[in-house]
C-alpha positions in Angstrom: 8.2 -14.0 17.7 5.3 -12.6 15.3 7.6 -11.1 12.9 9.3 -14.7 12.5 5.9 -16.5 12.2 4.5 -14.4 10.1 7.7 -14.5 7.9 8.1 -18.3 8.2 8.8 -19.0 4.4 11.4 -16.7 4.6 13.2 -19.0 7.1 13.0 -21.3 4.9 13.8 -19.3 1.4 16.9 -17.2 2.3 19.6 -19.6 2.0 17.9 -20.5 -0.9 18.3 -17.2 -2.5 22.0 -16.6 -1.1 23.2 -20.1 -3.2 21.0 -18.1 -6.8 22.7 -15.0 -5.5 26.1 -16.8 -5.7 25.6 -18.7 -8.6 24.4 -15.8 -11.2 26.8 -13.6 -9.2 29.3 -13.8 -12.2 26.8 -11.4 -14.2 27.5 -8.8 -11.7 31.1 -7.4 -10.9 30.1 -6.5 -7.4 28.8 -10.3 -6.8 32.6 -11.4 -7.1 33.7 -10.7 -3.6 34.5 -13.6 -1.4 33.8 -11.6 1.6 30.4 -10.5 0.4 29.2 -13.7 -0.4 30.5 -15.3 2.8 29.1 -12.2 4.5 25.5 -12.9 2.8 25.6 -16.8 3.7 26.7 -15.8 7.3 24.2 -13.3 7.8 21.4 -15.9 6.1 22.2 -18.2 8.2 22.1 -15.5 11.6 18.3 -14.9 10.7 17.6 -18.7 11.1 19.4 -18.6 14.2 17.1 -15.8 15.2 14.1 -17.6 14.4 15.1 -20.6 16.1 15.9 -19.4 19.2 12.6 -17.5 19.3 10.8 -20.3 19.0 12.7 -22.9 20.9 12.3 -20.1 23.7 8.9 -20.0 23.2 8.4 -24.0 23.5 10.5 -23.8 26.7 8.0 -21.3 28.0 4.9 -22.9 26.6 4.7 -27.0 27.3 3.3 -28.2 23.9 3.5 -24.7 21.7 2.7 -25.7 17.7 2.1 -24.1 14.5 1.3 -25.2 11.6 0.8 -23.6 7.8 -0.5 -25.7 4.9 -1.0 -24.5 1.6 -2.8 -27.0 -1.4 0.1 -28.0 -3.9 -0.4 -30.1 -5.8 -4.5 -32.0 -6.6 -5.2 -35.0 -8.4 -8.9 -35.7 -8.5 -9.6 -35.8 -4.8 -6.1 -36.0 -3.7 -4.3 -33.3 -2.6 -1.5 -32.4 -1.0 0.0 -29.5 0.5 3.1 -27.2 1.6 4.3 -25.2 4.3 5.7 -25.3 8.0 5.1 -27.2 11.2 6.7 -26.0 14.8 6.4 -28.2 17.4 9.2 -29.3 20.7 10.8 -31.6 18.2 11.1 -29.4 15.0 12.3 -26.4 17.3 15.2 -28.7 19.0 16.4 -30.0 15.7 16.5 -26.6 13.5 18.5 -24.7 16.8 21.0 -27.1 16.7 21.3 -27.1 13.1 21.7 -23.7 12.5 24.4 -23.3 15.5 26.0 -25.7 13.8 26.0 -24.8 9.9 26.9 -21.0 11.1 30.1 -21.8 12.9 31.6 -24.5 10.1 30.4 -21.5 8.1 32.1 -19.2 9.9 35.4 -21.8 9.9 35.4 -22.7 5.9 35.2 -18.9 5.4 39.1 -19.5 6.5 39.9 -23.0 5.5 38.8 -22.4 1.9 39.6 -19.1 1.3 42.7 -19.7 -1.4 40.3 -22.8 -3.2 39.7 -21.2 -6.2 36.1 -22.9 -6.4 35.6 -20.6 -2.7 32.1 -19.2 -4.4 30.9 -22.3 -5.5 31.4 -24.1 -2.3 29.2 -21.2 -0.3 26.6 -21.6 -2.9 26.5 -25.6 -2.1 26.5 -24.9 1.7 23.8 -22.3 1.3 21.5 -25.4 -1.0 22.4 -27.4 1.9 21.1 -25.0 4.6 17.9 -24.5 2.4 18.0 -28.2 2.5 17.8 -28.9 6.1 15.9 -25.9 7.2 13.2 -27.3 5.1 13.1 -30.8 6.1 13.0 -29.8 9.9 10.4 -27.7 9.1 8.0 -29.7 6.9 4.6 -30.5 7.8 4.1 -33.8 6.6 5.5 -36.8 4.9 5.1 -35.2 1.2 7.0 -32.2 1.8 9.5 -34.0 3.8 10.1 -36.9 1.3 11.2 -33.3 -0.9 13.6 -31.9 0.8 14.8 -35.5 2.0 16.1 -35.7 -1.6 17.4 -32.0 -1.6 19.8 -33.2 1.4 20.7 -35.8 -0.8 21.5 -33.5 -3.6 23.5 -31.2 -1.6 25.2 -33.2 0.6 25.9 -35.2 -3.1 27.5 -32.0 -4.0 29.3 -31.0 -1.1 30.9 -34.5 -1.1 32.4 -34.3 -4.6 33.4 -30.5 -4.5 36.8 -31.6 -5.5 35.3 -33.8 -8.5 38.4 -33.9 -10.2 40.2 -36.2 -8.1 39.0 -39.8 -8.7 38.6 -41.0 -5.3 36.3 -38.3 -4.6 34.2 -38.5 -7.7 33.8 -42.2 -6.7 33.4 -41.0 -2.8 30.1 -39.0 -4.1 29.0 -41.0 -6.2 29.0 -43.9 -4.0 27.1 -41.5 -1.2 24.2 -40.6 -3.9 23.8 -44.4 -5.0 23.4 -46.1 -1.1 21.1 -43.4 -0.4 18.8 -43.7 -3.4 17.9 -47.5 -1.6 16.4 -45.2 1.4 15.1 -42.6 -0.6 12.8 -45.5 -3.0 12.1 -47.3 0.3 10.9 -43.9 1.9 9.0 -43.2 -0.8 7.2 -46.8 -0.7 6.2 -46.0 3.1 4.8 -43.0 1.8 2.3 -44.5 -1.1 2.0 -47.4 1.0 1.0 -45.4 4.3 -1.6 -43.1 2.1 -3.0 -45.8 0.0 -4.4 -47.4 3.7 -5.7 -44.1 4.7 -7.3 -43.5 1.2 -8.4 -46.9 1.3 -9.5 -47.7 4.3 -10.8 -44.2 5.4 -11.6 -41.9 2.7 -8.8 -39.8 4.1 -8.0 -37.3 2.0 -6.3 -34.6 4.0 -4.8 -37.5 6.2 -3.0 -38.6 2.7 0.2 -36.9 2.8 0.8 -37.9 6.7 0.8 -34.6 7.9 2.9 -34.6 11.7 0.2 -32.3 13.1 -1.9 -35.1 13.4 0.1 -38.3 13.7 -1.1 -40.3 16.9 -4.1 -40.6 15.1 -2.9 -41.2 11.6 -0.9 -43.9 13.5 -3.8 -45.7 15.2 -6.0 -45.5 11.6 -2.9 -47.5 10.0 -2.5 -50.1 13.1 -6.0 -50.7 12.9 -6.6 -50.8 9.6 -3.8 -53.1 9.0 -2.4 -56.8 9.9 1.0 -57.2 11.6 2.8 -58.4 9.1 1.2 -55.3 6.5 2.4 -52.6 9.5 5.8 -53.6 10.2 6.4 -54.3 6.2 5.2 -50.7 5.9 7.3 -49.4 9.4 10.3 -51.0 7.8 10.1 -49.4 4.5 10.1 -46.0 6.6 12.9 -47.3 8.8 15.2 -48.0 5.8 15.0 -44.5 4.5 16.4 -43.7 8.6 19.0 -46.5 8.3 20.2 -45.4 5.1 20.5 -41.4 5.7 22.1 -41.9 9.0 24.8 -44.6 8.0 23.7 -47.3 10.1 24.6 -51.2 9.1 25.0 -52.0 6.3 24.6 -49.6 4.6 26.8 -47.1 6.6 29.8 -47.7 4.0 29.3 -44.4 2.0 29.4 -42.2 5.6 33.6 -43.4 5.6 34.4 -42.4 1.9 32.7 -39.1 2.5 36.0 -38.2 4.5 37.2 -37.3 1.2 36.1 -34.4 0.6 36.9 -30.7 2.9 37.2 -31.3 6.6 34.3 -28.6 7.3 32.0 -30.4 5.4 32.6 -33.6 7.2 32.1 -31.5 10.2 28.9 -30.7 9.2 27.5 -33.8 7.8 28.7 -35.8 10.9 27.0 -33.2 13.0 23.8 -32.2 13.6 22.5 -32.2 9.5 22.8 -35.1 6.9 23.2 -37.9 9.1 21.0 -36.7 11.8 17.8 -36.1 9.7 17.2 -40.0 9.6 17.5 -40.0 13.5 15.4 -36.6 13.5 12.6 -39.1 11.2 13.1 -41.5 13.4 12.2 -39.7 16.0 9.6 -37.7 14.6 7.8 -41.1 13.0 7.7 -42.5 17.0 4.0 -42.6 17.5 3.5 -44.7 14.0 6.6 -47.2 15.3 6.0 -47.3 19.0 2.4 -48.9 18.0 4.1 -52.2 17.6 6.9 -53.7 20.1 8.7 -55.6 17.1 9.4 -52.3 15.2 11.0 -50.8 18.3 13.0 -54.3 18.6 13.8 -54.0 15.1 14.9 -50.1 15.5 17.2 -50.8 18.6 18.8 -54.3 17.1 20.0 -52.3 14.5 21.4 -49.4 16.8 23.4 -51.5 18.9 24.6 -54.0 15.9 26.3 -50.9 14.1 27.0 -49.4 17.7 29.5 -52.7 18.1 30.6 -53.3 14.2 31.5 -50.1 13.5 33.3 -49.2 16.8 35.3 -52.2 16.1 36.5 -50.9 12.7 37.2 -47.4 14.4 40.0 -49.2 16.7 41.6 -50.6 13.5 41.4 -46.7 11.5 44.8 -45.1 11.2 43.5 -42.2 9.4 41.9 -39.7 11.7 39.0 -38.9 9.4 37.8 -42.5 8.7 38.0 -42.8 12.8 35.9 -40.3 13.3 33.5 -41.1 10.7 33.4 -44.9 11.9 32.5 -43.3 15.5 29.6 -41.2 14.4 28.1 -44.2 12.7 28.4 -45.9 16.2 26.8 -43.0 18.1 24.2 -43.0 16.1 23.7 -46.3 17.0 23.4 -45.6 20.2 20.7 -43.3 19.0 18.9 -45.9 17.5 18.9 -48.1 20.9 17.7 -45.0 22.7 14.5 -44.6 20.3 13.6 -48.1 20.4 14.7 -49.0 24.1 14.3 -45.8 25.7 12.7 -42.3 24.7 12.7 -39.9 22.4 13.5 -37.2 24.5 17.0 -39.2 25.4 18.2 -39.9 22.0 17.6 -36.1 21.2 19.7 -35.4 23.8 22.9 -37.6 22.7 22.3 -35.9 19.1 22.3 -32.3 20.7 25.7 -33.9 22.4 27.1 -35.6 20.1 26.8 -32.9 17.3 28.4 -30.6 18.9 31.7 -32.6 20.1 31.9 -34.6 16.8 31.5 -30.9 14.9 34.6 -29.7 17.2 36.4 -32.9 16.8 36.5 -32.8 13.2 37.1 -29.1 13.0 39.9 -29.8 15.3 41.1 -32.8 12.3 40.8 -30.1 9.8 43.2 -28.2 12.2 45.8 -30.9 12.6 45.7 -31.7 9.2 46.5 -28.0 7.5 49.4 -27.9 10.1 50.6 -31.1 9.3 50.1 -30.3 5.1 47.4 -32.8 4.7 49.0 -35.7 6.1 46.0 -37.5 8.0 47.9 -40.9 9.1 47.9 -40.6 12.6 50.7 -42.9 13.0 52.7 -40.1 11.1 51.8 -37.4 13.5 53.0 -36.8 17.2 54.5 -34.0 19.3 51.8 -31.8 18.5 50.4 -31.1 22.1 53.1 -27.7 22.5 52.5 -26.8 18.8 48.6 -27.0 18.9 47.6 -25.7 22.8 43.9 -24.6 21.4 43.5 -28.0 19.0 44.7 -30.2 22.0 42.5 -28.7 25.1 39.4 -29.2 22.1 40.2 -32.7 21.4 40.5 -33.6 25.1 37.5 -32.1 25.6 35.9 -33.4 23.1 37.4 -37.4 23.9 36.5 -37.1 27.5 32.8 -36.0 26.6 32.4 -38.6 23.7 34.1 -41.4 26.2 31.2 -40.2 28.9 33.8 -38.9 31.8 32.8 -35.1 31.7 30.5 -32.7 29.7 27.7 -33.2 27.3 28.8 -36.4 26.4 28.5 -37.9 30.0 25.3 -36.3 30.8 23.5 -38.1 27.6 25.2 -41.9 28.0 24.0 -41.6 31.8 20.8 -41.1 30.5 20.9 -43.8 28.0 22.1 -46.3 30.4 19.7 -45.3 33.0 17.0 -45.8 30.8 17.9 -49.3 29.3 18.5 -50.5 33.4 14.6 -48.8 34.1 13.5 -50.8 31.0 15.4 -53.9 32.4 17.2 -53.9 29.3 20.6 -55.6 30.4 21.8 -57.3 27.2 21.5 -53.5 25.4 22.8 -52.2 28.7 25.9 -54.5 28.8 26.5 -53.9 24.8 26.2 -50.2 26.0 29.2 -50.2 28.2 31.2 -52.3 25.7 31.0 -49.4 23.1 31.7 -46.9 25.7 34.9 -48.7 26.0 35.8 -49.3 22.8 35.0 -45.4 22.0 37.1 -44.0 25.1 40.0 -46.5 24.2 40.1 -45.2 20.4 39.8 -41.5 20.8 42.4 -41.5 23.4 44.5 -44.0 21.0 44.4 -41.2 18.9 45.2 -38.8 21.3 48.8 -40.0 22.0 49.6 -40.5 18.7 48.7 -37.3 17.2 49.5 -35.1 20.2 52.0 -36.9 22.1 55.8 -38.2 21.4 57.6 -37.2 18.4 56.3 -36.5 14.7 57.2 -39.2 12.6 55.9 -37.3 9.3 58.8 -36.5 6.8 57.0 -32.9 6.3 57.0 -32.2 10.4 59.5 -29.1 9.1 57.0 -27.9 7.3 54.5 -26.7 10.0 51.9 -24.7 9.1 50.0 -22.0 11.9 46.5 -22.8 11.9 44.3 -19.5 11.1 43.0 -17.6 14.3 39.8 -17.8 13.1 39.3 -21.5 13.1 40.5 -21.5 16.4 37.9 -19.1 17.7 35.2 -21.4 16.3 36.5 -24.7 18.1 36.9 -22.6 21.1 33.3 -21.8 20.6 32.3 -25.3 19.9 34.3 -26.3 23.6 32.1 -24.1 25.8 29.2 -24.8 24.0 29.9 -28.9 24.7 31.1 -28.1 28.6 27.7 -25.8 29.1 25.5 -28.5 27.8 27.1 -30.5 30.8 25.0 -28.2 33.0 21.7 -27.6 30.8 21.5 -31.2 30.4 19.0 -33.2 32.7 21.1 -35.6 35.0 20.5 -38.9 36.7 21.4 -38.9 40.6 22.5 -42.7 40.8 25.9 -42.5 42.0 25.9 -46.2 40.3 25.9 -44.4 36.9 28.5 -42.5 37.5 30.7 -44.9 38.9 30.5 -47.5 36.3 31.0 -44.8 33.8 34.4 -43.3 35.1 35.3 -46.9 35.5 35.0 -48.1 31.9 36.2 -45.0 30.7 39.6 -44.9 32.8 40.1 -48.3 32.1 40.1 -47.7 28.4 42.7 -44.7 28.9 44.7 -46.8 30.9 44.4 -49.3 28.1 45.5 -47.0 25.4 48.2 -45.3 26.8 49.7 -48.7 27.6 49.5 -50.0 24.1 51.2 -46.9 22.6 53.9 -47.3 24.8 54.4 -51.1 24.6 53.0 -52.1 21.8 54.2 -55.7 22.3 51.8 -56.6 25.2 49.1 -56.9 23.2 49.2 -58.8 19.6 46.8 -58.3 17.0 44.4 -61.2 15.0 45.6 -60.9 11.2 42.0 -61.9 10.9 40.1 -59.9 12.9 41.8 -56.5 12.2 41.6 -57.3 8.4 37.7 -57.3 9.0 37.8 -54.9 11.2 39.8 -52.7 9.0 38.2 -52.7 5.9 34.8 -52.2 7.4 33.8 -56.0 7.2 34.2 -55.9 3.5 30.5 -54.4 3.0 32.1 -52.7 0.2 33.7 -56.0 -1.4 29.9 -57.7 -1.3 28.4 -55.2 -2.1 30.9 -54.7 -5.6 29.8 -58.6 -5.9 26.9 -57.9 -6.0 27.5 -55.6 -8.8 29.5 -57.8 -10.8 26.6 -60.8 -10.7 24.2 -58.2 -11.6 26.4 -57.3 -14.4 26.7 -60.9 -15.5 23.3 -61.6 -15.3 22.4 -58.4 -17.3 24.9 -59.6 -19.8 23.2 -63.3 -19.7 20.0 -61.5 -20.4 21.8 -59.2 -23.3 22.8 -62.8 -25.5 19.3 -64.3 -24.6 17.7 -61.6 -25.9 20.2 -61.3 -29.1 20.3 -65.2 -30.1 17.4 -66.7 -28.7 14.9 -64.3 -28.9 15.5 -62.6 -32.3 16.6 -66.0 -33.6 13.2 -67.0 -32.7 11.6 -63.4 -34.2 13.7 -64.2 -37.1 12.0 -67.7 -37.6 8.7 -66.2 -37.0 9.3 -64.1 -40.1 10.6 -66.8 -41.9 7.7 -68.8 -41.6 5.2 -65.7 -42.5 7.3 -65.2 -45.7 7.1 -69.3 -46.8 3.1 -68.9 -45.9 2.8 -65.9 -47.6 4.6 -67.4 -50.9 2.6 -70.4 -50.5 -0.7 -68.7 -50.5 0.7 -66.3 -53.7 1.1 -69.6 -55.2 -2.4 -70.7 -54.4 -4.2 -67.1 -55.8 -4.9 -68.7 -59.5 -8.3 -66.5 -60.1 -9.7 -69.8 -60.4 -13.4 -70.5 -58.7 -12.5 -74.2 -59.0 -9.3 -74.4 -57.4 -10.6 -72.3 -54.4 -13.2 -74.8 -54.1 -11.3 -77.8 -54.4 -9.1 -76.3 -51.4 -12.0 -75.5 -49.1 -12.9 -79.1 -50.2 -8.9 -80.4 -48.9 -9.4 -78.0 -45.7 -12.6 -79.7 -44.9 -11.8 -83.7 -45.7 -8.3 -83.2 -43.8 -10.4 -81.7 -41.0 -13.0 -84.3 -40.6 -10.5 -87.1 -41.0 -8.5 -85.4 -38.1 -12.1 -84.9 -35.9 -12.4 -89.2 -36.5 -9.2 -89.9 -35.8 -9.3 -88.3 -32.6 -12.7 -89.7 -31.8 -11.3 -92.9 -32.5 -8.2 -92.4 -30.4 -10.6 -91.7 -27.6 -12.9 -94.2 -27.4 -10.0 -96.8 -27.7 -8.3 -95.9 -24.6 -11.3 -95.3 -22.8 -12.0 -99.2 -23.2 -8.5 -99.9 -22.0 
């Protein structure tokens, strides 16, 4: 545990010397193996691991275990602000679970990428992105944090468009960067805003850069030193920067084009990195938001809203990667609702669960779609169940956790709705079991279709044998979601239970009716159209676009005609002036005086005629 403290940057560093390592690496002949630079970004990867455990072991043994490190960075004047690491319960959590996670999809792309001829360049982007996250988890305050928030950004930016010369995907990343950039400014406003009260107000200078060390009382300076309207216009700001990163409505829309690019890293943006850092800042920013009851209202409306919306639109998907990634916007919904109607400690827990299944389940996608040659229609799939034994058990396991019938899955929704029921929150609590239904029906909708009947797809000849290797790593990812079913804290209402089996059966039932007889249920042109295309977010906000283009255009002729029409005037008149006074230079004394004399009558005579004008209509 002392060599890892006292070696902290390091945990930070490595995978940020891996991705230079891989990138100059065609300087040096010996840099060119694939297995040597997977091997590095594997074994970088391990050492975090290492760390994490360590001290995740030693917060498990010691209640309330922190460390911090802060080193001056950058000072203006006064101002300072500073570098360097923070351990607490929270950070500890968040960084084992991402580095479980990035080394198995590591471990996995190692064999899903290995004929790409870009294989190096993707490593170095997964190693930026590791760098990235490690970094975020582990920063000490806001400052830091708003840093590596934008280095997540970058990489994930990257990561997204690896196949950059396809169009869709091109479009796919750029489309990520742009929606995030709105949470990134707003972030950044919370920030300025949040130190400028402190500085302000207080004097604060070390208090400036929001360091998480000491947040409850940062929190109550800012309450305190602020009206209601000023501290939820400042908790907002933070909370769009949340809503933003982790796809929640509306701006969830680039989270669904960011299928396009490789299966693993959808796995590990959907998991327990990209998507879960603004749920990890939600969580951490908890004592600033739970000061006011609104911002918590705020926080959970939003949760459940894209909870519903957006497991509507995964009932509609036909494509098994837009399903999923419809799915994780909606369970991190439910996130959402659990910080701001329940606890921290419960929404960490559905993010430890849901990570892990939604990891397996879209390494499991990247499974089905290799064998099936990149077809990911799953109305084009079927009969896979014999072909795939390993990618089938996963995907059950994985449904039935998700759904909240067995493993990690179930323990964290019990929690969840036995929470909202102790707050008395029924409406969230009824809205609860209505996404549970909706996520068991469209998993197990799914289900048949890709693993059961007969495949429809015109290349079904072609089967190709998944690698052993990926296999191994969802098989790892399956015990690791079954054992969290026993680690995980667990309610003892029978009620729970009951209800949750219930809903969950029902939609199975449900499901495996409507594949078989279709006809019993008929769909609203309408309301799958919405559904389907994600409540054409996209369409407005392409609108939007367009009337900012016409107004920028607008503003282009103005500027062209009017103004410089009227600039063009100006001159005009400065050049008449200007020839009439070259006209009036004569090098005459008299003629100077004379027009001072003019200047002066005309002047006088205007004075009396305005005096006049005055007292007239004052008599009226």
């Amino acid at each position: 545990m002392n060599f890892f403290i006292s070696n902290i940057y390091t945990v930070i560093l490595v995978p940020l010397w891996v991705c230079l390592i891989i990138m100059l690496g065609k300087l040096f002949a010996v840099f060119q193996s694939r297995r040597l630079m997977a091997g590095l970004t594997i074994t970088s990867t391990l050492y975090i691991l290492a760390f994490s455990i360590a001290v995740f072991a030693k917060n498990l043994l010691n209640t309330g275990f922190t460390y911090e490190i802060a080193i001056p960075f950058i000072k203006i004047s006064v101002i300072e602000f500073s570098i360097g690491a923070y351990i607490d319960g929270l950070s500890s959590w968040m960084l084992l679970i991402v580095a479980i996670i990035s080394l198995l999809v590591q471990i996995y792309s190692y064999s899903y990428m290995q004929f790409d001829k870009s294989f190096m360049r993707y490593f170095a982007y997964m190693n930026l992105f590791t760098f990235s996250m490690v970094g975020l988890v582990l920063s000490p305050n806001m400052f830091q944090t708003y840093i590596f928030w934008e280095l997540v950004g970058v990489s994930s930016y990257l990561l997204i468009g690896f196949w950059y010369k396809k169009e869709v995907v091109s479009n796919a990343a750029k489309k990520t960067f742009i929606i995030n950039r709105i949470g990134d400014f707003s972030l950044l406003s919370g920030i300025i805003m949040g130190g400028y009260i402190l500085y302000s107000n207080y004097d604060n200078i070390v208090s400036i850069s929001l360091p998480f060390s000491d947040l409850a009382s940062i929190s109550d300076q800012i309450y305190a030193a602020t009206s209601d309207g000023i501290f939820i216009v400042l908790c907002l700001l933070l909370i769009i920067a949340s809503i933003a990163k982790s796809a929640q409505f509306p701006l969830n829309t680039w989270l669904i084009d960011a299928m396009e690019g490789p299966t693993p890293v959808s796995a590990l943006i959907h998991s327990a990195t990209m998507v879960a850092a603004g749920v990890y800042l939600l969580c951490r920013l908890y004592p600033l938001y739970s000061m006011n009851t609104a911002v918590l209202a705020i926080i959970s409306i939003v949760g459940i809203v894209t909870a519903i919306l957006c497991s509507f639109a995964a009932i509609t998907q036909t494509n098994i990667k837009r399903m999923l990634a419809y799915s994780t916007s909606a369970q991190l919904g439910l996130m959402f609702l659990a910080v701001g109607a329940c606890s921290v400690s419960v929404a960490m827990v559905h993010l430890t669960a849901h990570s892990f299944i939604k990891a397996m389940l879209f390494l499991v996608a990247g499974i089905i779609i290799v064998a099936q040659n990149g077809n990911q229609d799953i109305k084009l799939m079927g009969g896979l169940r014999m072909k795939l034994p390993t990618a089938t058990i996963a995907y059950l396991i994985g449904a039935f956790s998700l759904s909240g019938l067995l493993f990690a899955g179930f323990a964290s929704k019990e929690l969840i709705l036995g929470n909202l029921l102790a707050g008395k929150h029924l409406i969230y609590a009824t809205l609860f079991l209505v996404v549970a239904f909706m996520t068991a029906y469209y998993l197990f909708r799914a289900y048949f279709y890709i693993f059961e009947g007969e495949n429809k797809s015109e290349d079904a000849v072609q089967f190709k044998t998944p690698d052993c290797l990926m296999n191994i790593v969802v098989g790892i990812f399956t015990l690791t979601v079954i054992l969290l079913w026993f680690i995980f804290p667990k309610s003892d209402d029978i009620l729970f239970k009951v209800i949750s089996y219930l809903i969950g059966i029902t939609a199975i039932v449900f499901a495996y009716v409507i594949y078989y007889n279709k006809t019993l249920v008929r769909r609203i042109p309408v309301i799958f159209d919405i559904s389907y295309n994600g409540f054409y977010l996209d369409n407005l906000y392409l609108n939007f676009a367009k009337l900012y283009k016409k107004l920028a255009r607008c503003f282009y002729l103005l500027d062209k005609y009017m103004f410089d029409a009227i600039s063009y005037l100006f001159a005009l008149n400065i050049r008449f002036l200007s020839w009439i006074f070259s006209k009036l230079q004569t090098g005459k004394v008299q003629s100077y005086l004379s027009y001072a004399l003019l200047i002066l009558m005309l002047s006088f005579g205007g004075l009396l005629l305005i005096y006049n004008l005055i007292v007239y209509f004052s008599e009226v």
